[in-house]
N, C-alpha and C positions, 0 to 999 in steps of 0.2 A: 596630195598623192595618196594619203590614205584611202581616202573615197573611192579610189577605184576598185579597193578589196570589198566595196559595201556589199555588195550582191556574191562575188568568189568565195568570203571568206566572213559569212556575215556573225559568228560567234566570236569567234577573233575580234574584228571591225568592235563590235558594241563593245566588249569588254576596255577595250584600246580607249574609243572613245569617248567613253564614259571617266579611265581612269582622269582622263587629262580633263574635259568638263567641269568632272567633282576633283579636279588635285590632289586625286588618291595616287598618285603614280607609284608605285614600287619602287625599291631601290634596284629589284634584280628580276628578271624574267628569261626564261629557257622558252624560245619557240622550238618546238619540235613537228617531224614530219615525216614522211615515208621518202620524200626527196628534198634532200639539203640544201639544192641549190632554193628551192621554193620557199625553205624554211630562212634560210639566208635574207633572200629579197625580200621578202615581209620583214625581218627584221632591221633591213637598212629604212627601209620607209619608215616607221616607227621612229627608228632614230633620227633623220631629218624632220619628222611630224614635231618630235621632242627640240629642236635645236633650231625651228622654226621662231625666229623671235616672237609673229605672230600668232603662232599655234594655229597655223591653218590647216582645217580640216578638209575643208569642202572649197576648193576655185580653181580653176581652169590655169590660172598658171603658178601652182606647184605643180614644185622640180623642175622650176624653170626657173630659179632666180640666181643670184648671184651661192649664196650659201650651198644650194644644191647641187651647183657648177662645181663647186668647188670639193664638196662630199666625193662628189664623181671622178674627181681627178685626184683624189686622195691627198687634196692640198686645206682639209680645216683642222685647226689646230685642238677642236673641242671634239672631233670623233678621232678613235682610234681602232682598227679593226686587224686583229687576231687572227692567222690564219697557221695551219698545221705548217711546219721546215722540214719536210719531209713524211715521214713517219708520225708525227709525234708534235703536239705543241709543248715548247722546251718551259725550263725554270728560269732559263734568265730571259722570252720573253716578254713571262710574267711582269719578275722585277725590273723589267725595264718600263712596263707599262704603269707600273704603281709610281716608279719613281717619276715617272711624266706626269701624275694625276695626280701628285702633291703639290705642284703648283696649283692658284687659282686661274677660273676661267678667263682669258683672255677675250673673247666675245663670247653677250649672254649672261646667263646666272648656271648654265650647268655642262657638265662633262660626257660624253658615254663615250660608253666601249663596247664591242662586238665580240665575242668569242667565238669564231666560227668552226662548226665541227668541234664541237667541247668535249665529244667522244674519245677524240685524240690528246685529251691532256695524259700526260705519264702522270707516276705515281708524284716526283718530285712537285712538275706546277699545278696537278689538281690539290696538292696540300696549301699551294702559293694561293688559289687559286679560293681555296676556303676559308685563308685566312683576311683575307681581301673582302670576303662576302660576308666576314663575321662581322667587320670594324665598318660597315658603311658609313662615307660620309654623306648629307645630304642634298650636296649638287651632281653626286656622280653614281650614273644610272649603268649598269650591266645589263647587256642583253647575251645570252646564251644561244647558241643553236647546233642542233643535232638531228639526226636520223639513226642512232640508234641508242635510244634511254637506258638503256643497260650497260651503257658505258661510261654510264657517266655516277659519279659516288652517289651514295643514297642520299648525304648531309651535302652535296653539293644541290640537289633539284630540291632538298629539304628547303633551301634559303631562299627557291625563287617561285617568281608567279608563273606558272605552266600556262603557255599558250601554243593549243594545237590549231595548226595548220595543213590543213586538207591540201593531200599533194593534186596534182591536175587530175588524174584520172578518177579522184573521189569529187574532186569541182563539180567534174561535168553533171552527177546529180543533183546537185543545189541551183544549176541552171535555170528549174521551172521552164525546163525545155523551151529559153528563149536561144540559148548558142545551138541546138540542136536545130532551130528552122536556119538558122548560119547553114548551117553543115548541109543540112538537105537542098540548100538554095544551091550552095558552091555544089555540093552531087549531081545535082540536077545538069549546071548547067557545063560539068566538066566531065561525067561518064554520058553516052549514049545507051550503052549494053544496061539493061535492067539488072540481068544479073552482077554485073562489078558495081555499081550502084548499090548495090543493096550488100555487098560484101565491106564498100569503102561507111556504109553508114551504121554498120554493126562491129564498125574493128575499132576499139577502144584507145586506140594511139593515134583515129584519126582526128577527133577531137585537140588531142593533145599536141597536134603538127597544126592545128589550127592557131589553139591559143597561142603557141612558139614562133610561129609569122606575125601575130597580132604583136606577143610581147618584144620584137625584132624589133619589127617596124615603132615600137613606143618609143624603143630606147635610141634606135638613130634619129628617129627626130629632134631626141634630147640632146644626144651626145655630138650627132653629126659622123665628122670623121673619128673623133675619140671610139665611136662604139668597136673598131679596126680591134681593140683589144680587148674585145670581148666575144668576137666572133663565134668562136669555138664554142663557149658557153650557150651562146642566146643561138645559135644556130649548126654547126656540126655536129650537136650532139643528138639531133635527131632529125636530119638531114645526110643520108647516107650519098645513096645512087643516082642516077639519071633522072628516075623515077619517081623519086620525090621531090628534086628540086623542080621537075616539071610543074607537080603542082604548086610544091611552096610559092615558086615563080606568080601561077595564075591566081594564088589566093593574096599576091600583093598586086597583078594587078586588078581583080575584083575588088579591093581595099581604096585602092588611089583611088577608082570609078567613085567609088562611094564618096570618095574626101570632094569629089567636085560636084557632085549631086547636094554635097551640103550646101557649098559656094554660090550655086548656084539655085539654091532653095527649092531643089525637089526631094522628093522622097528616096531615103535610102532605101538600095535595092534589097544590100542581103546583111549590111553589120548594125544594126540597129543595138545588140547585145554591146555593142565596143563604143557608143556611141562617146565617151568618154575621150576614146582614143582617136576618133573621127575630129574630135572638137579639139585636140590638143596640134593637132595636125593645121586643122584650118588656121587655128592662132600664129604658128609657126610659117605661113607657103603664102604665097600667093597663087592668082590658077596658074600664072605661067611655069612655077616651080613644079606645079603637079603634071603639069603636062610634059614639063623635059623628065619629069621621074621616068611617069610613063613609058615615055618613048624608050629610055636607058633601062628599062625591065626588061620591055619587050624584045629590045636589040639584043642583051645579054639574054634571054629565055633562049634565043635562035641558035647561041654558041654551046647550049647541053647540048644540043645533039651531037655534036661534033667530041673526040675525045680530047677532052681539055682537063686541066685540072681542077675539079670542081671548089676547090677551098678557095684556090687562087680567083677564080671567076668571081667569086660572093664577093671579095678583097676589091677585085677589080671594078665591081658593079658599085660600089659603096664611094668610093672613088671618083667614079664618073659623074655619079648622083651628084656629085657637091663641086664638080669644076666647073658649074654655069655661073 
């Protein structure tokens, strides 16, 4: 799964992959970012990269095995992930996480933890928090993440390896204007008006509705019906009105098109940039799976126009997708 950041996130990527290579791995790392959730998700990959018994870097099926199954349902006993209670990641639970991480590892040779939004530790657990990162043992890996460094102690980012993570809007230049002939391909064949065309290919969030269909569609392929509880995240958060889920709609189904032109060994039309996500697809469907997708896109595409409740409808669509 890491490989899919080769090209998004290629400073990251080599650093990452080099530590585990050469078995430099750190005991502690803060990914940080303009957006958390993207600094987050990099950092859950890493951590299955790390807890990969094989240390797979590069194959078509990672995050598809049984341990990554398992990451994803929040059922392995060797990750542990951190998240604010509120306001605030609390003290006790710090110490609840150390006192689980004194036992040894049950499968594997190591531990990690996630601290997400490490911004939010108070005063009490970032003290817990550095005392933890003073005494490292060496099976159990910290990863940190944030979006805003200033919030987080100086002697806390003192103790770890800084890796920045380009949020999507900074991606899009590292592109080498391959996701850009994406974009103009779906413009092309989704505005008529030259002028909205040329509005939808200079607004910098349309890139970023792109990759957010793309990275959708990755993760229900993974998850299936589990993805149900992450909707919000991988999809309401930039999928507002009528109006976008129109297109979100036509740029899944321009995607499936593409998943059966693999299948079928022609040339993809317009995601050549995803081709990653095209080939984790085919591993997963057969064409008649692609084709009832299909069908249940287009059928639910028909029910925005009408006033329905749009959250509900994505719920609904996810649903139907998987009762063949």
């Amino acid at each position: 799964m890491l490989e899919d950041y080769h090209d998004g996130q290629p400073v990251a990527y080599d650093i990452l992959k080099k530590s585990i290579e050469n078995k430099t791995i750190a005991h502690a790392y803060l990914f940080y970012s303009d957006n958390a959730d993207v600094a987050f998700d990099f950092a859950l990959c890493y951590a299955k990269t790390l807890l990969c018994p094989d240390n797979k870097l590069n194959t078509k099926t990672c995050d598809n095995c049984s341990i990554c199954h398992r990451i994803n349902n929040n059922n392995f006993p060797e990750l542990k992930i951190v998240s604010p209670e509120g306001l605030w990641i609390k003290k006790d639970q710090l110490l609840n996480l150390q006192e689980e991480f004194r036992m040894k590892p049950l499968e594997g040779n190591k531990k990690v933890y996630i601290i997400n939004n490490a911004n939010q530790l108070n005063a009490q657990s970032a003290n817990s928090m550095l005392k933890f990162l003073e005494e490292p043992e060496p099976n159990i890996i910290a990863l940190l993440t944030t979006s805003d460094m200033n919030g987080i102690l100086p002697t806390i980012v003192s103790r770890c390896q800084l890796i920045k993570v380009m949020s999507n809007s900074n991606i899009r230049n590292s592109y080498d204007n391959i996701s850009n002939k994406s974009l103009i391909k779906i413009g092309e064949l989704y505005y008529k008006n030259e002028s909205d065309l040329k509005d939808f290919l200079e607004n910098d969030k349309s890139v970023i509705k792109l990759d957010a269909v793309i990275n959708f569609i990755r993760k229900y392929e993974l998850l299936k019906l589990d993805v149900l509880l992450e909707v919000k995240k991988l999809w309401q958060n930039y999928f507002i009105d009528k109006e976008d889920y129109l297109l979100a709609f036509d740029i899944m189904v321009f995607f499936y098109k593409d998943v059966l032109n693999f299948m079928y060994n022609r040339d993809l039309e317009i995601f050549d940039y995803y081709k990653s996500v095209i080939e984790k697809a085919v591993s997963l469907n057969k064409i008649e799976d692609i084709i009832y997708k299909l069908q249940k896109i287009l059928l639910t595409k028909e029910k925005i126009k009408y006033n329905m409740n749009l959250s509900l409808l994505m719920d609904k669509l996810i649903i139907e997708m998987e009762s063949r």
